[in-house]
C-alpha positions as CSV (number, residue, x, y, z in Angstrom):
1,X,0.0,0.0,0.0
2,X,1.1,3.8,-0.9
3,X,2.4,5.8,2.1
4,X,-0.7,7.9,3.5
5,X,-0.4,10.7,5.6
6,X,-1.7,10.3,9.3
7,X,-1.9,14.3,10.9
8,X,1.6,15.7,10.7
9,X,3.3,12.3,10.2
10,X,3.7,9.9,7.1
11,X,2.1,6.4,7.6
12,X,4.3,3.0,5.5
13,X,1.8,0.1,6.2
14,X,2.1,-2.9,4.1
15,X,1.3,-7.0,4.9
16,X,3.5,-9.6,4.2
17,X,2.8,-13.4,4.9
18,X,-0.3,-11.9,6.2
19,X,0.8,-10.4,9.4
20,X,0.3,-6.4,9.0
21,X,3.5,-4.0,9.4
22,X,3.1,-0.4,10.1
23,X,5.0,2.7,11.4
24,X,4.7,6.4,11.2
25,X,7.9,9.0,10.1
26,X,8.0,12.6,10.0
27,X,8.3,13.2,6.0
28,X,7.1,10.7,3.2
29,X,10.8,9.7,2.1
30,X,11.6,8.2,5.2
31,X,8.2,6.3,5.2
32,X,9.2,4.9,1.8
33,X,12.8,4.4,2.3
34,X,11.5,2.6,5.8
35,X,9.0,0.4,3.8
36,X,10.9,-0.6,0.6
37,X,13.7,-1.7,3.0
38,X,11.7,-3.3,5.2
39,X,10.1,-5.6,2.2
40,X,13.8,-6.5,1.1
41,X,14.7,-7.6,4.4
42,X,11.7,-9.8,5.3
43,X,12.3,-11.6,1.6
44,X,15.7,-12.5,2.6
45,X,14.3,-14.3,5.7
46,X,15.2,-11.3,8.1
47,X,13.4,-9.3,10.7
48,X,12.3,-6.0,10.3
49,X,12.8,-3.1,12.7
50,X,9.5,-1.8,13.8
51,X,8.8,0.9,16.3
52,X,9.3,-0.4,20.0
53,X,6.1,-1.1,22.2
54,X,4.4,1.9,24.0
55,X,2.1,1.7,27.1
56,X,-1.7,1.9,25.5
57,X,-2.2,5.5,25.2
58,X,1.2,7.2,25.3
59,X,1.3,9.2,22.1
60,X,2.5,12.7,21.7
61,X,-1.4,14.3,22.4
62,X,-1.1,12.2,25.9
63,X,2.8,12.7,26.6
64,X,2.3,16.4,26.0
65,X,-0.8,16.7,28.2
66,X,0.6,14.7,30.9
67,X,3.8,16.6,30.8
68,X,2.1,20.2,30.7
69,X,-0.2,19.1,33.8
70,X,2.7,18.1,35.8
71,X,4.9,21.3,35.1
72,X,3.3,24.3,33.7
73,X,-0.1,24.2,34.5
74,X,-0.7,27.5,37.0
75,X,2.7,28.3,36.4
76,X,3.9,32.3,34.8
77,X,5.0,30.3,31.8
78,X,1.6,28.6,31.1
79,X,1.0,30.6,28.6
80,X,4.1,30.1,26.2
81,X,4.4,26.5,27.6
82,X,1.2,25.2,26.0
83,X,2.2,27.0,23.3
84,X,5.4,25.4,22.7
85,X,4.8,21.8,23.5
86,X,1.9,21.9,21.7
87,X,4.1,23.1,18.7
88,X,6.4,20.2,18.7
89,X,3.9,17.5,19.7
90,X,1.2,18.7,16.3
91,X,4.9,18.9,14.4
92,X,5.8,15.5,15.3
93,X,1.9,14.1,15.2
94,X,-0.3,13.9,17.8
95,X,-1.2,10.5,17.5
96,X,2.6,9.3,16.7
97,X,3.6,6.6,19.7
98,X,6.4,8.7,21.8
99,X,8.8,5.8,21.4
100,X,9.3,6.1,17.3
101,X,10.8,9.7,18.4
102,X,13.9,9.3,16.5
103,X,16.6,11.8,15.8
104,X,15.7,11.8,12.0
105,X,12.4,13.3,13.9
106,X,13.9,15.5,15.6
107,X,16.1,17.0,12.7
108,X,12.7,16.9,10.8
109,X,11.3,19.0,13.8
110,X,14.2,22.1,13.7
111,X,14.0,21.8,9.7
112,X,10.1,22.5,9.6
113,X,11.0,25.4,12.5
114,X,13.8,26.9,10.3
115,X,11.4,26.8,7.7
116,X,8.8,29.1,9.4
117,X,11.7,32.0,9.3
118,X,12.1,32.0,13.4
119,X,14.9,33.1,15.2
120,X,17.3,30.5,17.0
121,X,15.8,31.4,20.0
122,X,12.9,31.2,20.0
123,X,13.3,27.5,18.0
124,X,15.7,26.4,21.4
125,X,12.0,27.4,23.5
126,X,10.4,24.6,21.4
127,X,13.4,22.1,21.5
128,X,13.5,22.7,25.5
129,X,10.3,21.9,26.1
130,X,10.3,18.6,23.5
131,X,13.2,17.9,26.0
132,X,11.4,18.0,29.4
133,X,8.6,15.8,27.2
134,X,11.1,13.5,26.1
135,X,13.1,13.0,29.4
136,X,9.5,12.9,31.4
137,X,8.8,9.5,29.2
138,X,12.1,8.5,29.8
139,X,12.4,8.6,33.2
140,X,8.9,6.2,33.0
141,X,10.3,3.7,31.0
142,X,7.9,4.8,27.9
143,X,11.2,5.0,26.2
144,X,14.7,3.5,26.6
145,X,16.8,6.2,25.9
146,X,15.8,9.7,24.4
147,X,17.1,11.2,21.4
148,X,20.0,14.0,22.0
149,X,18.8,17.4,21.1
150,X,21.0,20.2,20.2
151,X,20.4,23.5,21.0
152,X,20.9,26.2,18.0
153,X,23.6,29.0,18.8
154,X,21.8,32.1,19.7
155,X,22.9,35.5,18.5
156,X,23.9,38.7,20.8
157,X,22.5,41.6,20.1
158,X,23.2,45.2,21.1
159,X,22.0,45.9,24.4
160,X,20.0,49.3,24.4
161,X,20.0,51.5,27.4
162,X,18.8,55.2,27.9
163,X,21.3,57.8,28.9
164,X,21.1,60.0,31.3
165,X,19.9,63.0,28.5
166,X,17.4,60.6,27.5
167,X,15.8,60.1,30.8
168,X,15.8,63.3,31.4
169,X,13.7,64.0,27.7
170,X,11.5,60.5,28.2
171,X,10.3,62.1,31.6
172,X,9.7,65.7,30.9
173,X,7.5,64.3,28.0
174,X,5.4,61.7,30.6
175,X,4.9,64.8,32.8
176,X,4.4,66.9,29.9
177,X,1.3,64.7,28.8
178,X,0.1,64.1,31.9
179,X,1.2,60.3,32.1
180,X,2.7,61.0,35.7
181,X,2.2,57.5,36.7
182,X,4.5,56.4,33.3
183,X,6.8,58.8,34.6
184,X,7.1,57.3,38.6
185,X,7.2,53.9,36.6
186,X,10.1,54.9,34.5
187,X,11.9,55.7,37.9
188,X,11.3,53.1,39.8
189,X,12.2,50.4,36.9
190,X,15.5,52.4,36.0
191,X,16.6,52.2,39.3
192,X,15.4,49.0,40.8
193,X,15.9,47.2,37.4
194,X,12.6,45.6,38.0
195,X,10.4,43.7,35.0
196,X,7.4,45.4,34.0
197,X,5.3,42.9,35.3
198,X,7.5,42.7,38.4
199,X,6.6,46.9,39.6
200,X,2.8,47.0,38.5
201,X,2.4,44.0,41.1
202,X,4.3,46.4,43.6
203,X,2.1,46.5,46.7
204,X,2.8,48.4,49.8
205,X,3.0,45.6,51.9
206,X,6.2,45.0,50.0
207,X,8.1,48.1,51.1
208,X,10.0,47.1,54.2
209,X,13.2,49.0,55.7
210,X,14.3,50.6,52.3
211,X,13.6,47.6,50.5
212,X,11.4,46.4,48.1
213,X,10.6,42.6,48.6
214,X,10.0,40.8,45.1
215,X,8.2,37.9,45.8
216,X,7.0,36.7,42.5
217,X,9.5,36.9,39.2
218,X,10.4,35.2,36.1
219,X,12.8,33.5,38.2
220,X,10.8,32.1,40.7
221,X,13.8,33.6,42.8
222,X,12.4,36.0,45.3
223,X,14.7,39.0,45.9
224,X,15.1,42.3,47.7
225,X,15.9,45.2,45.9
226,X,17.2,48.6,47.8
227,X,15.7,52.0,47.0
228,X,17.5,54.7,45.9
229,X,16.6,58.1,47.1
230,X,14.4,59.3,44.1
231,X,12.7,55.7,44.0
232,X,11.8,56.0,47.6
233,X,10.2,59.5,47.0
234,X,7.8,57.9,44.6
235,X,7.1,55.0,47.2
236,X,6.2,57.4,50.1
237,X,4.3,59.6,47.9
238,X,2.0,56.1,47.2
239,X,2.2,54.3,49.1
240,X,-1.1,53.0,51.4
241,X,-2.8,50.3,52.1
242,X,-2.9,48.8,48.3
243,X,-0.7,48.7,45.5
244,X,1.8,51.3,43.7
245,X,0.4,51.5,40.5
246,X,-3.5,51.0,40.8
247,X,-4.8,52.3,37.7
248,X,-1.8,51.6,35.8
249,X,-2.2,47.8,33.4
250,X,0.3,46.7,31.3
251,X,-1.8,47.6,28.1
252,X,-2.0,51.0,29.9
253,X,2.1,51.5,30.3
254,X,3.1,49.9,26.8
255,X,0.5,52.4,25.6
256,X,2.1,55.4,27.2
257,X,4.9,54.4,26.1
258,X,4.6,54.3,22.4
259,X,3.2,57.8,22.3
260,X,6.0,59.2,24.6
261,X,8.6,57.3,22.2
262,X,7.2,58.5,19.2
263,X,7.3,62.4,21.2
264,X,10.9,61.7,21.7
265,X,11.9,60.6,18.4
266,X,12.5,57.2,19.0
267,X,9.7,55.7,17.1
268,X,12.4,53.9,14.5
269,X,14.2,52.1,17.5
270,X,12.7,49.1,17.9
271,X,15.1,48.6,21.3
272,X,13.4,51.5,23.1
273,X,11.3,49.8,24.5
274,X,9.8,49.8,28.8
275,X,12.2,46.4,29.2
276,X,15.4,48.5,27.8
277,X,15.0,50.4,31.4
278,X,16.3,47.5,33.4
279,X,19.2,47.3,31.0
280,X,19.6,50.7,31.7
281,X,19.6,49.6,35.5
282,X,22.3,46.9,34.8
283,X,24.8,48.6,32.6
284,X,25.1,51.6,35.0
285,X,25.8,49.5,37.8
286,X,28.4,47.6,36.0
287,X,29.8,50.9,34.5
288,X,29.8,52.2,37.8
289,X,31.9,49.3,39.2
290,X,29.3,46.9,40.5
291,X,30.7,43.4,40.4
292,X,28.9,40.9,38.3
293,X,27.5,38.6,41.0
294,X,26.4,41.6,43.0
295,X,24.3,42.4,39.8
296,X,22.9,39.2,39.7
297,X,21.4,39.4,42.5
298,X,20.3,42.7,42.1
299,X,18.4,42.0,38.8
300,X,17.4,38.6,40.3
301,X,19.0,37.0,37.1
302,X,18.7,32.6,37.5
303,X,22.2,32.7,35.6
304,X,25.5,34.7,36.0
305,X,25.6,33.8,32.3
306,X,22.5,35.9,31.8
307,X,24.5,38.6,34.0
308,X,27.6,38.0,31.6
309,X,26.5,39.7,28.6
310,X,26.9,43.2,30.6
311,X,30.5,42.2,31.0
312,X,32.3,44.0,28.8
313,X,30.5,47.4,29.9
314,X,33.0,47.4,32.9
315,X,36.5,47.9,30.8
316,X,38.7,49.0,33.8
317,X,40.3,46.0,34.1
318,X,40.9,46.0,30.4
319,X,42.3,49.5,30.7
320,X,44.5,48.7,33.6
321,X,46.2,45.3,31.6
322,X,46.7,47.1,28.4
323,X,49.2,49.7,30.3
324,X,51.8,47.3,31.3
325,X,51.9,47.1,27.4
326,X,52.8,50.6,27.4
327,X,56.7,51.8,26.7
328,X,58.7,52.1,30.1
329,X,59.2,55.7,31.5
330,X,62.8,56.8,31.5
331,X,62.7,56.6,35.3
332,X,61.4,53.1,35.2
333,X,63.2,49.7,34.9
334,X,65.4,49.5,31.8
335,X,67.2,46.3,29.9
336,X,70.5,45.4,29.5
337,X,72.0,43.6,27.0
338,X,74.1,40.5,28.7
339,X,77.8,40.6,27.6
């Protein structure tokens, strides 16, 4: 029988001595090549390799359903998680037993992402979470051994902050228009280096001693951040029994935003955005002689290699080691040519 397709995955079914062979590849070529050799082998008297026996029920629909309930369900990442593993589980077929994952399917997998024109990282988002999938069947004995899965090399790009001549401009124009809860915002995330999300949760109950407690992050790594004298202006002046920024949504601020950047004559920089502010927050503290781990903390970064990419903002040491390169003075240590 012709190769049919079965959802996102190629079907080779074909009977031979009447017992029924079947199995389920990513493109039509492998199908083919699977069934054409398979039909050659069982001629010559041998066996054929077929795909290896799965618990009744254990597709990629169930494996991605079970995997999503166990981890991201309720979690800040639901959201992008379903999105993902859903991704990878129709690419692969839903109904494709979990144990005839090979790594032909998985090259298949990054091809048809390539395809689609999306960046490297946001392909290693959709290979991470056919990981955890993988390694959750694995670890049940739904498969003996998963198939390696290579991460594609990720880019860095130009980190944007605002200078101090920018700030100045961005909050003139927020106070200008009126937006004067944009323009404590911009404060308070340029010096704290909070996330968006992070300061329009900001409740009062959360200023402590000139701290601010951040309790829920993208981290899930609760941190304390101290104020700086302007930022603890804005937090007197608002603070009460509630939160910081009441009327202020995240619609509301991105909003803002756009029509201050347009004001300012950043509308063509497609890095100025509310998110460049905790860059801001990071380079000037490594410029300004911060260690690296102290900014990790600071920013509440998982990763010092997250911190790392603010690294070579901090070229002191770099200046200091290039001037023992420099020519001797004539009052310092000379050669002498050994007789």
């Amino acid at each position: 029988m012709p190769v049919k397709p079965r959802g996102s995955t190629f079907q080779a079914y074909f009977v031979f001595n009447k017992k029924r062979y079947r199995r389920s590849f990513p493109t039509q070529e492998q199908a083919e090549a699977w069934e054409e050799q398979s039909k050659r082998q069982l001629t010559e008297g041998l066996s054929v390799e077929t795909a290896p026996k799965t618990p009744a029920g254990i597709d990629m629909k169930t494996l991605q359903a079970k995997v999503f309930d166990r981890y991201w369900r309720g979690t800040r990442s639901e959201a992008h998680a379903r999105i993902n593993s859903d991704d990878v589980a129709n690419l692969i077929g839903y109904e494709v037993p979990v144990s005839s994952v090979t790594q032909l399917t998985i090259d298949y997998v990054v091809s048809e992402l390539k395809r689609r024109n999306l960046s490297n990282a946001t392909i290693n988002r959709k290979l991470s979470a056919l990981s955890k999938m993988l390694k959750f069947a694995e670890d049940r004995g739904w498969i003996d051994r998963r198939p390696k899965i290579e991460r594609l090399r990720e880019n860095t790009h130009r980190i944007r902050w605002m200078t101090n001549a920018e700030e100045e401009t961005v909050l003139k124009t927020c106070r200008f228009l009126g937006f004067t809860d944009l323009a404590d915002l911009v404060v308070v995330l340029t010096d704290t280096g909070m996330r968006l999300s992070e300061a329009l949760k900001l409740h009062s109950k959360d200023i402590d001693s000139g701290m601010i407690r951040v309790w829920q992050n993208k981290a899930d790594y609760p941190r304390s951040v101290p104020m700086t004298k302007r930022v603890r202006e804005v937090v007197e002046r608002r603070s009460g029994d509630g939160e910081l920024f009441p009327k202020l949504t995240f619609d509301m601020a991105q909003h803002q935003w756009q029509r201050v950047r347009d004001i300012v004559g950043m509308a063509g920089d497609d890095q100025f955005v509310l998110h460049m502010l905790r860059h801001t927050c990071a380079s000037r503290l490594v410029q300004r002689g911060v260690s690296l781990p102290v900014v990790k903390e600071f920013l509440g970064h998982k990763s010092i290699q997250t911190t790392m990419r603010y690294a070579h903002l901090a070229p002191r040491h770099l200046m200091d080691a290039v001037s023992v390169l420099e020519p001797a003075t004539e009052s310092g240590p000379s050669l002498s040519l050994a007789k």
